[in-house]
N, CA, C and O atoms as a GROMACS GRO file, in nm:
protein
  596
    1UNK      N    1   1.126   0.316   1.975
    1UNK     CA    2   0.983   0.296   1.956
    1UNK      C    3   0.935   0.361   1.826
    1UNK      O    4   0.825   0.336   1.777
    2UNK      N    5   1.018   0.437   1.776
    2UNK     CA    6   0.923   0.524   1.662
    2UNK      C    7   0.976   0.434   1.534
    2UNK      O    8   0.894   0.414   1.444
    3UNK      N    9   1.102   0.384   1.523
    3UNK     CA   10   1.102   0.305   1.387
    3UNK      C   11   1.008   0.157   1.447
    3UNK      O   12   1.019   0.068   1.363
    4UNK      N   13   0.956   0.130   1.521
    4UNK     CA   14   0.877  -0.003   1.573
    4UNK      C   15   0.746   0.046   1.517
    4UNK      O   16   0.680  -0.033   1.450
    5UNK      N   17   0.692   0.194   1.540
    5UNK     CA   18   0.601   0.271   1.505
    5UNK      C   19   0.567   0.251   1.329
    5UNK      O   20   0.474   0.204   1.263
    6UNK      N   21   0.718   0.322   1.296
    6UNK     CA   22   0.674   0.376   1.128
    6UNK      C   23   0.666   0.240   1.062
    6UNK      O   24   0.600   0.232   0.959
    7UNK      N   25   0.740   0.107   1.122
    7UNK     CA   26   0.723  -0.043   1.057
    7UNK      C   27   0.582  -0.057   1.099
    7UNK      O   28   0.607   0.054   1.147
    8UNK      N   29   0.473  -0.080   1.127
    8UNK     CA   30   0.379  -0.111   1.153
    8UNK      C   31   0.264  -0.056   1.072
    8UNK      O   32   0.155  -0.107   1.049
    9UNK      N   33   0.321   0.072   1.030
    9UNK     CA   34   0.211   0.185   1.026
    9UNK      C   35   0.262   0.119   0.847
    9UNK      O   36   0.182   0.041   0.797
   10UNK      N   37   0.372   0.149   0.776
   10UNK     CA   38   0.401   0.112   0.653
   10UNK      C   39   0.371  -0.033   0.608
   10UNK      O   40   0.356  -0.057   0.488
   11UNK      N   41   0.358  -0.154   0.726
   11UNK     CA   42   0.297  -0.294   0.681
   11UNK      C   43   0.164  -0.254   0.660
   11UNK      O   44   0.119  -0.281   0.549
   12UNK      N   45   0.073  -0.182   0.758
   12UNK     CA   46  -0.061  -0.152   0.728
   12UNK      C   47  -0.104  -0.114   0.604
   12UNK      O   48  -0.207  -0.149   0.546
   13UNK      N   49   0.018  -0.011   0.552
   13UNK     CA   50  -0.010   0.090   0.445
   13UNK      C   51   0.021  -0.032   0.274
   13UNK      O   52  -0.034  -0.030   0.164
   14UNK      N   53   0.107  -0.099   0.318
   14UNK     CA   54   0.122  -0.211   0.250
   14UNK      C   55  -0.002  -0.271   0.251
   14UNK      O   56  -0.080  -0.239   0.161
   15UNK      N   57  -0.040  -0.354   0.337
   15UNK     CA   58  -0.152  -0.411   0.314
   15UNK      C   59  -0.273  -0.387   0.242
   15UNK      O   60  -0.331  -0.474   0.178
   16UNK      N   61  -0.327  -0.220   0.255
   16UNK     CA   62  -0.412  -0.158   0.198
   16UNK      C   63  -0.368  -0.164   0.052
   16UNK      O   64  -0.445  -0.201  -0.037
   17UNK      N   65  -0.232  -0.123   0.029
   17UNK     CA   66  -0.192  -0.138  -0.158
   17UNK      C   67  -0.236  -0.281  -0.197
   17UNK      O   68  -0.312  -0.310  -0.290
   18UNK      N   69  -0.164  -0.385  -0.091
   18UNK     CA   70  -0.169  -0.495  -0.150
   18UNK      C   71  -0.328  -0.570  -0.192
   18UNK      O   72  -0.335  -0.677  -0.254
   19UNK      N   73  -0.452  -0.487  -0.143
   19UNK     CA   74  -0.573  -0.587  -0.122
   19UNK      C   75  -0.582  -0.488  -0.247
   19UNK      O   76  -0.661  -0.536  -0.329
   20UNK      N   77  -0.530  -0.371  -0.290
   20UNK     CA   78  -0.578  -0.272  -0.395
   20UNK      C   79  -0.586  -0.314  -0.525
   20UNK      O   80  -0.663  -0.315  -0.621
   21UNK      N   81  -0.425  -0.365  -0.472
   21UNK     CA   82  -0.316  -0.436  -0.615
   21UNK      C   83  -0.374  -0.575  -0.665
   21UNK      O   84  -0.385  -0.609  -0.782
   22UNK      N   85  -0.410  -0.649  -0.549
   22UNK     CA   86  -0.483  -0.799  -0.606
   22UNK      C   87  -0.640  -0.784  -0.631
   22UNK      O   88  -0.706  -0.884  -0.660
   23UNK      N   89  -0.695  -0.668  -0.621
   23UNK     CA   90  -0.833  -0.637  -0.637
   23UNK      C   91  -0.801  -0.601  -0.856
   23UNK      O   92  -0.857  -0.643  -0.958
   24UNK      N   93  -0.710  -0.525  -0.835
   24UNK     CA   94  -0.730  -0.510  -1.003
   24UNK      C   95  -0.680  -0.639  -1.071
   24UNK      O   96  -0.733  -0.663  -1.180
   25UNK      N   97  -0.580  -0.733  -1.022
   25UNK     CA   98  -0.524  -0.817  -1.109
   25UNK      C   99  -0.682  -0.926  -1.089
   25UNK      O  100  -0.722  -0.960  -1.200
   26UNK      N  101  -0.732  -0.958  -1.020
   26UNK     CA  102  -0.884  -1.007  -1.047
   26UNK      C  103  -0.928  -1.018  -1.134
   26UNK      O  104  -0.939  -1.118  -1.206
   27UNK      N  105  -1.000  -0.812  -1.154
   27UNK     CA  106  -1.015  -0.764  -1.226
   27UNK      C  107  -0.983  -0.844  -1.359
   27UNK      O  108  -1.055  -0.910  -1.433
   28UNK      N  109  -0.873  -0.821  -1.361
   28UNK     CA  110  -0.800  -0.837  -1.514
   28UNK      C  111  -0.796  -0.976  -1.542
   28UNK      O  112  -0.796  -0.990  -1.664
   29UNK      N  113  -0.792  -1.100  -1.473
   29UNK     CA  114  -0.831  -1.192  -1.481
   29UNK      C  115  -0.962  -1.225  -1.526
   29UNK      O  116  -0.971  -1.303  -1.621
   30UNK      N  117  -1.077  -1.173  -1.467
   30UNK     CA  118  -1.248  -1.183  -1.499
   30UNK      C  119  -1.233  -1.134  -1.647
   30UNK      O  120  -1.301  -1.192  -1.732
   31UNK      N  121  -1.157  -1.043  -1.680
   31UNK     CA  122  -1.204  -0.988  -1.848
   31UNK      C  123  -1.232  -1.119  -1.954
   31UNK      O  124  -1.316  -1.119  -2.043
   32UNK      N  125  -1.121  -1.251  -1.913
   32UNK     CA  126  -1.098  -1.333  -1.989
   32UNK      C  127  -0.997  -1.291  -2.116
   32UNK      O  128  -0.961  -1.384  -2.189
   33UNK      N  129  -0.958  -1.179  -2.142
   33UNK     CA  130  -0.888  -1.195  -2.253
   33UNK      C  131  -0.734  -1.245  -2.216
   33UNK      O  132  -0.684  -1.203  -2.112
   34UNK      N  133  -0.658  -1.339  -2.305
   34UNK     CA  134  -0.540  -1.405  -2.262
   34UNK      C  135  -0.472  -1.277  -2.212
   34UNK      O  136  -0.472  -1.268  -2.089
   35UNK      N  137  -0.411  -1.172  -2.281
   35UNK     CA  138  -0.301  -1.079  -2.242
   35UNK      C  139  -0.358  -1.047  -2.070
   35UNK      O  140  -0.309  -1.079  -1.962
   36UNK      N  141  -0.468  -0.980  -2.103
   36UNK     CA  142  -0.532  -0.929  -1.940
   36UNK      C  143  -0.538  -1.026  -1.849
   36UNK      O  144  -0.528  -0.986  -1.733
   37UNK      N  145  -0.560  -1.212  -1.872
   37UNK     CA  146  -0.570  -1.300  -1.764
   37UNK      C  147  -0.406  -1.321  -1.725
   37UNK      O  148  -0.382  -1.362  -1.612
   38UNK      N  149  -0.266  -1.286  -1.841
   38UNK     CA  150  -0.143  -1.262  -1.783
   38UNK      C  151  -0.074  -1.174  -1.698
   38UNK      O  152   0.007  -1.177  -1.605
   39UNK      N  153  -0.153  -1.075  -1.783
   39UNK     CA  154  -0.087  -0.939  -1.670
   39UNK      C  155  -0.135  -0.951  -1.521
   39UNK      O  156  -0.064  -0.929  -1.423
   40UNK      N  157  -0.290  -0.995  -1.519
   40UNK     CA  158  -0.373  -0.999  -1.433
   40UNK      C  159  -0.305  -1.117  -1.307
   40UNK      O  160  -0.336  -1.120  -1.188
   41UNK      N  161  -0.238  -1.177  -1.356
   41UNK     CA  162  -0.181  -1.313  -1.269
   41UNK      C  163  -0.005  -1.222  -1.252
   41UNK      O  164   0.077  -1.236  -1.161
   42UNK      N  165   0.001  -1.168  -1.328
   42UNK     CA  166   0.158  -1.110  -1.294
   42UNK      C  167   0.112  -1.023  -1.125
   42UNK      O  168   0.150  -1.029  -1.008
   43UNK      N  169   0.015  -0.952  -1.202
   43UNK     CA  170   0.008  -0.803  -1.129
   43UNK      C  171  -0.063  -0.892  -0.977
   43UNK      O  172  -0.083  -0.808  -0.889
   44UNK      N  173  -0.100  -1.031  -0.933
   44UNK     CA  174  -0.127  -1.088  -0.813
   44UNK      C  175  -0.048  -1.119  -0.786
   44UNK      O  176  -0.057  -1.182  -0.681
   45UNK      N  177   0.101  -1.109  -0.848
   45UNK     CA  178   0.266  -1.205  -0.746
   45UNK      C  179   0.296  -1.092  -0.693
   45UNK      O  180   0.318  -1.091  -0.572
   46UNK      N  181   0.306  -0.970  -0.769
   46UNK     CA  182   0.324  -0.860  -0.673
   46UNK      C  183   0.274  -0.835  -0.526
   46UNK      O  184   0.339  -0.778  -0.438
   47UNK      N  185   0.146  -0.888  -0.516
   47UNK     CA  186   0.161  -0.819  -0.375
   47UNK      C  187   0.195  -0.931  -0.267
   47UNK      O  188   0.218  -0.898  -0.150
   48UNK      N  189   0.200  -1.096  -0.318
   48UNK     CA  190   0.250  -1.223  -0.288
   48UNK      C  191   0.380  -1.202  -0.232
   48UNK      O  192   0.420  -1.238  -0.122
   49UNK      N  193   0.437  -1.143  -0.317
   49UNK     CA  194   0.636  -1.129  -0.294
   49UNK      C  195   0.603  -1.020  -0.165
   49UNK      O  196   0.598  -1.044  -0.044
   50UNK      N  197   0.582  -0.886  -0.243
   50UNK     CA  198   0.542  -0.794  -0.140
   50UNK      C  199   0.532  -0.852   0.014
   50UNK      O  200   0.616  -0.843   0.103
   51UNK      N  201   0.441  -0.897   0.015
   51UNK     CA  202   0.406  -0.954   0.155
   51UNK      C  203   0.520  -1.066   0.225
   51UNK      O  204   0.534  -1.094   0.344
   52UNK      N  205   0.590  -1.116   0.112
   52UNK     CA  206   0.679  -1.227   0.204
   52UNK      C  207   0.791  -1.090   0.222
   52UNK      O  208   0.828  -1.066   0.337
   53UNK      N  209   0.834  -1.023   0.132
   53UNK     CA  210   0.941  -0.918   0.191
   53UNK      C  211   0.938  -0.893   0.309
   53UNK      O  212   1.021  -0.914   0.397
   54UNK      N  213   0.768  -0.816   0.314
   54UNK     CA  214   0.734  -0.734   0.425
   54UNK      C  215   0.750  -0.829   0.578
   54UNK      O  216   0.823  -0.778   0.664
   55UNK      N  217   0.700  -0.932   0.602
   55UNK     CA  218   0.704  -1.068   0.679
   55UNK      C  219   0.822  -1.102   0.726
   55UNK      O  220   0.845  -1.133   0.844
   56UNK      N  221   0.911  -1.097   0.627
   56UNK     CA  222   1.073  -1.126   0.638
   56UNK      C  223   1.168  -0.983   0.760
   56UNK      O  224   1.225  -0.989   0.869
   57UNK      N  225   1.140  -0.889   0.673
   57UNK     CA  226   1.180  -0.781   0.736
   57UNK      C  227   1.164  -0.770   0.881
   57UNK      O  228   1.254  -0.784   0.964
   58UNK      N  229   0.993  -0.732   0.914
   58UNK     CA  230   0.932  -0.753   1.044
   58UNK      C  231   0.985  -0.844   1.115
   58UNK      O  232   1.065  -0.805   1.200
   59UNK      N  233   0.960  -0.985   1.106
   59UNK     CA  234   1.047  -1.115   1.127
   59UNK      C  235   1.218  -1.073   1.201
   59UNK      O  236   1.268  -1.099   1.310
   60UNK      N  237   1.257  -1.013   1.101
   60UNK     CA  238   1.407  -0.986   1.174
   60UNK      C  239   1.388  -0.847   1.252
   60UNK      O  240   1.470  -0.841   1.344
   61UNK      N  241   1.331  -0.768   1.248
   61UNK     CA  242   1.341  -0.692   1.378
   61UNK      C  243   1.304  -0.736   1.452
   61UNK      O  244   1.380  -0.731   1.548
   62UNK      N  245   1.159  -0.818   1.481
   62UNK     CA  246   1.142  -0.846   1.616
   62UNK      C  247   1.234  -0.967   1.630
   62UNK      O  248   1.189  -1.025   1.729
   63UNK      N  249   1.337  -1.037   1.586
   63UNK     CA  250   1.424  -1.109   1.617
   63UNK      C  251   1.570  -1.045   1.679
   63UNK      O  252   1.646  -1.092   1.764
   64UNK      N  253   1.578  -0.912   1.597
   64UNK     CA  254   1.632  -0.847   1.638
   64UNK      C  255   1.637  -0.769   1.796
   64UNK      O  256   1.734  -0.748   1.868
   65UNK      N  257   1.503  -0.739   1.814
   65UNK     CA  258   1.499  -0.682   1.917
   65UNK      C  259   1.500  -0.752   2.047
   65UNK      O  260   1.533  -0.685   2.145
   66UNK      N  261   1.464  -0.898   2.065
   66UNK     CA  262   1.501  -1.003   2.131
   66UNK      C  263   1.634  -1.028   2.134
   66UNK      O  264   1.666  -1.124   2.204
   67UNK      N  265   1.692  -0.990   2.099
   67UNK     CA  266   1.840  -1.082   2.100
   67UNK      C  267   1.887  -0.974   2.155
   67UNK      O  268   1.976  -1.005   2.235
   68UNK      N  269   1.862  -0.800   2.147
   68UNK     CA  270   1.880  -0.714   2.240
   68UNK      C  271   1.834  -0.694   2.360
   68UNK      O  272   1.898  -0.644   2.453
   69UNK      N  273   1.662  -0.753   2.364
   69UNK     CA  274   1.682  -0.774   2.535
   69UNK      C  275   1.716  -0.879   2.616
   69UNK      O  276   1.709  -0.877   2.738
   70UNK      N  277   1.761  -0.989   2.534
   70UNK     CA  278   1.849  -1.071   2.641
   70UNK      C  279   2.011  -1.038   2.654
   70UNK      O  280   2.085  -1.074   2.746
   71UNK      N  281   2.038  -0.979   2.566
   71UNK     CA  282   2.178  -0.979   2.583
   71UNK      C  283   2.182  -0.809   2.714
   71UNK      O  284   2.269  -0.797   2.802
   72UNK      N  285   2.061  -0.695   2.688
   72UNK     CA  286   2.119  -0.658   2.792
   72UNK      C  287   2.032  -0.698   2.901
   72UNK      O  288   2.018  -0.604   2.980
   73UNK      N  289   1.975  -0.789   2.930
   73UNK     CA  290   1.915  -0.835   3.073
   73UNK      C  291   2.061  -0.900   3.148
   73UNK      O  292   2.082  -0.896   3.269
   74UNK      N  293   2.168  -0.971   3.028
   74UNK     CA  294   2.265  -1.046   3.082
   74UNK      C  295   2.387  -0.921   3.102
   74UNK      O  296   2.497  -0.956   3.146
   75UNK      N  297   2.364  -0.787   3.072
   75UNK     CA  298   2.468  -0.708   3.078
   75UNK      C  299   2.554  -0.706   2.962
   75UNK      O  300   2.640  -0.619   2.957
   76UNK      N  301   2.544  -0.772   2.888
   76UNK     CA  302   2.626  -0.738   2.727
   76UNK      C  303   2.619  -0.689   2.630
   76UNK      O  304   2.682  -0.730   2.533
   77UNK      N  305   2.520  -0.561   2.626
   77UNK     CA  306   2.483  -0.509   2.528
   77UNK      C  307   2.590  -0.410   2.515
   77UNK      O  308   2.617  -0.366   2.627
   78UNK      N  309   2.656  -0.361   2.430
   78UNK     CA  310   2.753  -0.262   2.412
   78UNK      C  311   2.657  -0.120   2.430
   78UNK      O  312   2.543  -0.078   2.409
   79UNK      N  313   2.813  -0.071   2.491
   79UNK     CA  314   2.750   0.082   2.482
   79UNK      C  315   2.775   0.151   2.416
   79UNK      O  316   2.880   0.151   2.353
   80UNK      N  317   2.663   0.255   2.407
   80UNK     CA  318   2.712   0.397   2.322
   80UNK      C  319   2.761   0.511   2.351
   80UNK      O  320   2.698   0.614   2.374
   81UNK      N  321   2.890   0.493   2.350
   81UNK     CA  322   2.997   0.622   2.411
   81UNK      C  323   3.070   0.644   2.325
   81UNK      O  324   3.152   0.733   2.350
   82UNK      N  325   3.078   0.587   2.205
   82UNK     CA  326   3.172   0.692   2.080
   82UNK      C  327   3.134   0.816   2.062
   82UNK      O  328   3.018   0.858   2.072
   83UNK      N  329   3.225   0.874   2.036
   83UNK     CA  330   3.224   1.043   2.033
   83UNK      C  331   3.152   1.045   1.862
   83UNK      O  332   3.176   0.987   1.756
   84UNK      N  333   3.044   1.156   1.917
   84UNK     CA  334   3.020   1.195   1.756
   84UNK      C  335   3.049   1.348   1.728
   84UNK      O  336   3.080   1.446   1.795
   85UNK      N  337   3.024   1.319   1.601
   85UNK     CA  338   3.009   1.471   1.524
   85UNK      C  339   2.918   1.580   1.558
   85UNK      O  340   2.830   1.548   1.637
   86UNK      N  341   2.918   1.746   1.501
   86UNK     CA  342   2.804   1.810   1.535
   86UNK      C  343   2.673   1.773   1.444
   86UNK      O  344   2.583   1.854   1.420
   87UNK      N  345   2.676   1.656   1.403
   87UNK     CA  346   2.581   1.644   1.272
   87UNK      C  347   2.518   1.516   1.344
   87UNK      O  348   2.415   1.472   1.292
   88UNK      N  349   2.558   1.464   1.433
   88UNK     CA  350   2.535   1.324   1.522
   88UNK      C  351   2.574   1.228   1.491
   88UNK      O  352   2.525   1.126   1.540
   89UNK      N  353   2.652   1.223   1.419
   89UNK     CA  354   2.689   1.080   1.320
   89UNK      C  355   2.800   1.044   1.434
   89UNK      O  356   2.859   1.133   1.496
   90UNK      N  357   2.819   0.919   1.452
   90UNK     CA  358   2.960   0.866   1.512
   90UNK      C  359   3.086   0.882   1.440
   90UNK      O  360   3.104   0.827   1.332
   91UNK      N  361   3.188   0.966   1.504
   91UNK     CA  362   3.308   0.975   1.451
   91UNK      C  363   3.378   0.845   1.376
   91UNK      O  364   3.420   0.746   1.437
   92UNK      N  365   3.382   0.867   1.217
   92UNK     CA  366   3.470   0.693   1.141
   92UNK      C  367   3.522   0.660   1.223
   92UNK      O  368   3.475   0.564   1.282
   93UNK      N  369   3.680   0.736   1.284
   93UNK     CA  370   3.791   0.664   1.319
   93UNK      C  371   3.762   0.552   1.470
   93UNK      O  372   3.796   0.438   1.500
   94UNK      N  373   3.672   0.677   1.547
   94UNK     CA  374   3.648   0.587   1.733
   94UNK      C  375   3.520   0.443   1.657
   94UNK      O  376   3.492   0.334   1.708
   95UNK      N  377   3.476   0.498   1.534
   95UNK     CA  378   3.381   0.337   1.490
   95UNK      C  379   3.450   0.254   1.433
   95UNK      O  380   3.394   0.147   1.412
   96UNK      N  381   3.580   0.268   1.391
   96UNK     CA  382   3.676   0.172   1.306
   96UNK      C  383   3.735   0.098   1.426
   96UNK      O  384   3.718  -0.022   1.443
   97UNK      N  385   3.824   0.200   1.532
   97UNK     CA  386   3.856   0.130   1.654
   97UNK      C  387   3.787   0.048   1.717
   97UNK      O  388   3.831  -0.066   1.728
   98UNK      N  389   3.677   0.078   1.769
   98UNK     CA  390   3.570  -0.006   1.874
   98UNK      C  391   3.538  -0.151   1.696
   98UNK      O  392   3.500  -0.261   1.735
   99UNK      N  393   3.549  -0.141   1.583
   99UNK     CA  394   3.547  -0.229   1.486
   99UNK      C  395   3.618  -0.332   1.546
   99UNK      O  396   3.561  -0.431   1.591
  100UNK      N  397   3.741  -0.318   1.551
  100UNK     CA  398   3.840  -0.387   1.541
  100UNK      C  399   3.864  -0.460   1.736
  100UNK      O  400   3.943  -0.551   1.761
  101UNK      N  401   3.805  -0.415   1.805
  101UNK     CA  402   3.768  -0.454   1.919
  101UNK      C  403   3.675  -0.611   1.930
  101UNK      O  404   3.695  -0.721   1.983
  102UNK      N  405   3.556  -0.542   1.842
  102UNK     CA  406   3.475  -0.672   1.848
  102UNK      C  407   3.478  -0.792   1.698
  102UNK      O  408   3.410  -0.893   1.677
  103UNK      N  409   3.549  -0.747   1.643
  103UNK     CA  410   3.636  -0.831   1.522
  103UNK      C  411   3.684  -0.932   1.571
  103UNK      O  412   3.629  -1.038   1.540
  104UNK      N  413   3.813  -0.937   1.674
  104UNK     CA  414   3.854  -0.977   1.713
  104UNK      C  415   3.771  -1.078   1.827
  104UNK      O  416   3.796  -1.198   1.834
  105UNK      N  417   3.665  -1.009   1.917
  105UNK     CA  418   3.587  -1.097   2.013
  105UNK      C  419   3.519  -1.213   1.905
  105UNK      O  420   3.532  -1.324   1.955
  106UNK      N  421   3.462  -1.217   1.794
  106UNK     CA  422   3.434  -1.259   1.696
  106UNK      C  423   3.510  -1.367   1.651
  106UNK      O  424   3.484  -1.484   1.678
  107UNK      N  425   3.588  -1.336   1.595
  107UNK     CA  426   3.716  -1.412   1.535
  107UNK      C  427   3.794  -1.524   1.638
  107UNK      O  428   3.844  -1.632   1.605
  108UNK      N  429   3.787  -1.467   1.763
  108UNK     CA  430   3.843  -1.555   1.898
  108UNK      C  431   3.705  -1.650   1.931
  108UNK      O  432   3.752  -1.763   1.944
  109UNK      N  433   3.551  -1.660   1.952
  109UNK     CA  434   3.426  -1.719   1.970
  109UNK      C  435   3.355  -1.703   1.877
  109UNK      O  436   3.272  -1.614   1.894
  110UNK      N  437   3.352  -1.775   1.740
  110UNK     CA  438   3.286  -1.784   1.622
  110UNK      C  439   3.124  -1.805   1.664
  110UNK      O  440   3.019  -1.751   1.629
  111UNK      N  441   3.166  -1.931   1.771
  111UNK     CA  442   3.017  -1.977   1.809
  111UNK      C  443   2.907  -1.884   1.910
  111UNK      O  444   2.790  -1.919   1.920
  112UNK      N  445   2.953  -1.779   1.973
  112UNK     CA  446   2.904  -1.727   2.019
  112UNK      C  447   2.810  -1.581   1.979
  112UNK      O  448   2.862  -1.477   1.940
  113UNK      N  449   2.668  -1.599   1.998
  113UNK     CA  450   2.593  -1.504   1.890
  113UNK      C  451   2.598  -1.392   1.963
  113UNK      O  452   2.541  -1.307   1.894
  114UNK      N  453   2.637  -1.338   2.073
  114UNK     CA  454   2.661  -1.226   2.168
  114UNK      C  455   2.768  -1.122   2.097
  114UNK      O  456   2.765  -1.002   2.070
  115UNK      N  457   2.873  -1.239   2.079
  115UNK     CA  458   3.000  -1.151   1.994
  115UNK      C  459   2.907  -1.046   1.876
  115UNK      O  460   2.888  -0.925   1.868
  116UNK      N  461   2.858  -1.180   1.788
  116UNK     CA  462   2.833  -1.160   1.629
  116UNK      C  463   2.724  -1.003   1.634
  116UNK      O  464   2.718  -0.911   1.553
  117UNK      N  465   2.652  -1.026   1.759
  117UNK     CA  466   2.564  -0.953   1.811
  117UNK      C  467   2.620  -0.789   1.809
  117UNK      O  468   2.589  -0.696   1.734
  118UNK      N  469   2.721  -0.797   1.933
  118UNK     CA  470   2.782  -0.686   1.916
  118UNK      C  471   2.895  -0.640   1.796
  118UNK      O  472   2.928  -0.521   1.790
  119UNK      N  473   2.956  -0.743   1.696
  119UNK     CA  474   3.008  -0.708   1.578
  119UNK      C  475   2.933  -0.601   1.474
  119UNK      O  476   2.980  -0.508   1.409
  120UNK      N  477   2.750  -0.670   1.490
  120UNK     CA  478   2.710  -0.645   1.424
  120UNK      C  479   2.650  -0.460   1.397
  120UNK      O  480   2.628  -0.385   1.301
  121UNK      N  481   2.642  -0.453   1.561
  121UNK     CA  482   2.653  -0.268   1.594
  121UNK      C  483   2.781  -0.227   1.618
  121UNK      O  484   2.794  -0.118   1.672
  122UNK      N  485   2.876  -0.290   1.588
  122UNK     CA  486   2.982  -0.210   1.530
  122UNK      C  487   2.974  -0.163   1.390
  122UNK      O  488   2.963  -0.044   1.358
  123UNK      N  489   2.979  -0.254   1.314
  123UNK     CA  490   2.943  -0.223   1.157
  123UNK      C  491   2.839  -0.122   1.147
  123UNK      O  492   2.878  -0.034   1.071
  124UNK      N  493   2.696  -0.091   1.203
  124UNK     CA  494   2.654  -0.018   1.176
  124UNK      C  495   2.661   0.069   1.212
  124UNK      O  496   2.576   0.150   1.176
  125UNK      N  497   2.768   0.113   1.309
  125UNK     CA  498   2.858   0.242   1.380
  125UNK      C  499   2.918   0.281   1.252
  125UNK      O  500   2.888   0.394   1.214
  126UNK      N  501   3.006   0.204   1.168
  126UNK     CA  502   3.093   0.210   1.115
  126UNK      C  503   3.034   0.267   0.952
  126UNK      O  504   3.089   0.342   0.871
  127UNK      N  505   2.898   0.196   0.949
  127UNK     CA  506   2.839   0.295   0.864
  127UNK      C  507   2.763   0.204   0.736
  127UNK      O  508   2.695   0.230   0.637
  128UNK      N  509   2.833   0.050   0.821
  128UNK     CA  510   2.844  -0.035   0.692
  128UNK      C  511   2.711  -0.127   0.755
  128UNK      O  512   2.699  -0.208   0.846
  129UNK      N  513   2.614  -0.061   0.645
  129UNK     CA  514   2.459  -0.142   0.685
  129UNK      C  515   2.450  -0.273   0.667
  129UNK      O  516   2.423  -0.358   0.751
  130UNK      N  517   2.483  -0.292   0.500
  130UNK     CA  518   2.490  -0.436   0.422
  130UNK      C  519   2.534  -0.520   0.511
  130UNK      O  520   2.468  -0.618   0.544
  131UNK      N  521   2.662  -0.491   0.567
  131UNK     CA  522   2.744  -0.564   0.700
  131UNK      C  523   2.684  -0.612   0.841
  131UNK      O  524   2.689  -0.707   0.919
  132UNK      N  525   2.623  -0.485   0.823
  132UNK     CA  526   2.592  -0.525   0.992
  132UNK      C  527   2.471  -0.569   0.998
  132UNK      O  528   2.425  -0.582   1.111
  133UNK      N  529   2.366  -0.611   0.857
  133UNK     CA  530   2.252  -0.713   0.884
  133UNK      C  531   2.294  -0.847   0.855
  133UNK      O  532   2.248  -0.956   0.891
  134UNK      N  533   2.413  -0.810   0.766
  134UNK     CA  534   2.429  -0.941   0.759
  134UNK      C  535   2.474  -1.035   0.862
  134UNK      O  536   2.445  -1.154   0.865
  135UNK      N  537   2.555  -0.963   0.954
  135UNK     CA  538   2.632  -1.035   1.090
  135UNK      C  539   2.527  -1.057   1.163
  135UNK      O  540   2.507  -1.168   1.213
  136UNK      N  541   2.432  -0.939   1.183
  136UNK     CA  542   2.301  -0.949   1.287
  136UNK      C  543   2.263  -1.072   1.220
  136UNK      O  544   2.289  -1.173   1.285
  137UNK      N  545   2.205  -1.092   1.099
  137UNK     CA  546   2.166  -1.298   1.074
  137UNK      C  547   2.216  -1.343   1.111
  137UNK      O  548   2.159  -1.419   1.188
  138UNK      N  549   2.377  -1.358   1.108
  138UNK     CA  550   2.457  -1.457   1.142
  138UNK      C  551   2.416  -1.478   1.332
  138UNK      O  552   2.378  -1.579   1.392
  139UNK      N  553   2.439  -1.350   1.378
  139UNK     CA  554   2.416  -1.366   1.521
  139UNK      C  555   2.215  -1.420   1.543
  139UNK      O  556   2.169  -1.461   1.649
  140UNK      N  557   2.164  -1.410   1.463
  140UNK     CA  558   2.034  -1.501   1.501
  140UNK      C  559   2.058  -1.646   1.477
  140UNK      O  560   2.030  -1.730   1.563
  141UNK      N  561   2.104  -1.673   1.374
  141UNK     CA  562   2.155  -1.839   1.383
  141UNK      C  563   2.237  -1.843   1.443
  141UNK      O  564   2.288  -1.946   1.400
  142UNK      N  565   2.300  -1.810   1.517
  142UNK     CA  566   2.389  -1.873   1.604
  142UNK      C  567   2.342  -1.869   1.778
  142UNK      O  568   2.393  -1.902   1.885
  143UNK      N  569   2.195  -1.802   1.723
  143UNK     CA  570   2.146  -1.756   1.870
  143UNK      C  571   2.040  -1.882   1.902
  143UNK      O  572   2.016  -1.931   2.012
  144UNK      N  573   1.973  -1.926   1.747
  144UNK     CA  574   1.904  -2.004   1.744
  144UNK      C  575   1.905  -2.159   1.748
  144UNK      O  576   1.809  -2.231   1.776
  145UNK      N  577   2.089  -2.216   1.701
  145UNK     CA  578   2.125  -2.317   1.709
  145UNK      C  579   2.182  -2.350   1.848
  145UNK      O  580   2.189  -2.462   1.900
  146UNK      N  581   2.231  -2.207   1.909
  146UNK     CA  582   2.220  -2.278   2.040
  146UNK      C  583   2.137  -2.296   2.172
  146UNK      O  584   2.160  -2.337   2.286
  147UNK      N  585   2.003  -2.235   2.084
  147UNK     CA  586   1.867  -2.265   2.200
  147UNK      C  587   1.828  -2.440   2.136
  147UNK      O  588   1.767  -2.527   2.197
  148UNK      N  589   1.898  -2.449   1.976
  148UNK     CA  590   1.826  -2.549   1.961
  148UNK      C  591   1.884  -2.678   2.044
  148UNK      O  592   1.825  -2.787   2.050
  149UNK      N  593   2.043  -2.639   2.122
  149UNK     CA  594   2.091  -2.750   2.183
  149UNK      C  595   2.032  -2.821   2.325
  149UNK      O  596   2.085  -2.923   2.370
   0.00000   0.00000   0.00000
């Protein structure tokens, strides 16, 4: 609940920059002078992009977090019983093992977004973020093409 928290509270805080940020590029537009009506149109994509980032992000957690409560309503959510450190981190080697566990569930049911699902909190056991959002997409399209059947 508290990173559900600090995302909400930081889109807000976004939002406030962003009405800040397109309030001066206005600004700089109304002056009429060419340089200021450019910058002034630059400085309004900023909070444009901004906002599709922000949209995108949100977007996949709460996609994220759906695909975690059905998978454990169905009982397949992996558990968390790797041994960690005194620092709390999960021990590499028991996150490389339990890796190579659901690698394999993966590799054996490509089509199945449950696997990709749990691949994907392996990787981020393992430490490897880039990885494990990227599989978590993979496991939403594959979650999504087969609601679309």
């Amino acid at each position: 609940m508290k990173a559900k928290t600090a995302a909400i509270v930081l889109a807000v805080v976004f939002v406030a920059y962003a009405v800040l940020l397109g309030w001066r590029g206005v600004l700089l537009i109304g002056t009429g002078d060419p340089i200021a009506v450019g910058l002034g149109i630059a400085v309004l994509v900023i909070p444009v992009l901004g906002a599709y980032l922000v949209w995108r992000e949100l977007r996949f957690g709460s996609q994220t977090e759906g695909l975690a409560r059905e998978l454990e309503a169905a009982g397949g959510l992996p558990v968390d019983d790797l041994p960690r450190r005194p620092s709390g981190r999960i021990d590499r080697a028991a996150a490389d093992a339990a890796f190579e566990q659901y690698r394999t569930e993966a590799e054996a049911s490509p089509d199945d977004w449950r696997v990709w699902f749990r691949l994907s909190t392996a990787y981020d056991a393992a430490g490897d973020r880039k990885r494990a959002r990227a599989t978590m997409r993979h496991a939403i399209a594959r979650h999504d093409a087969a609601d679309a059947l």
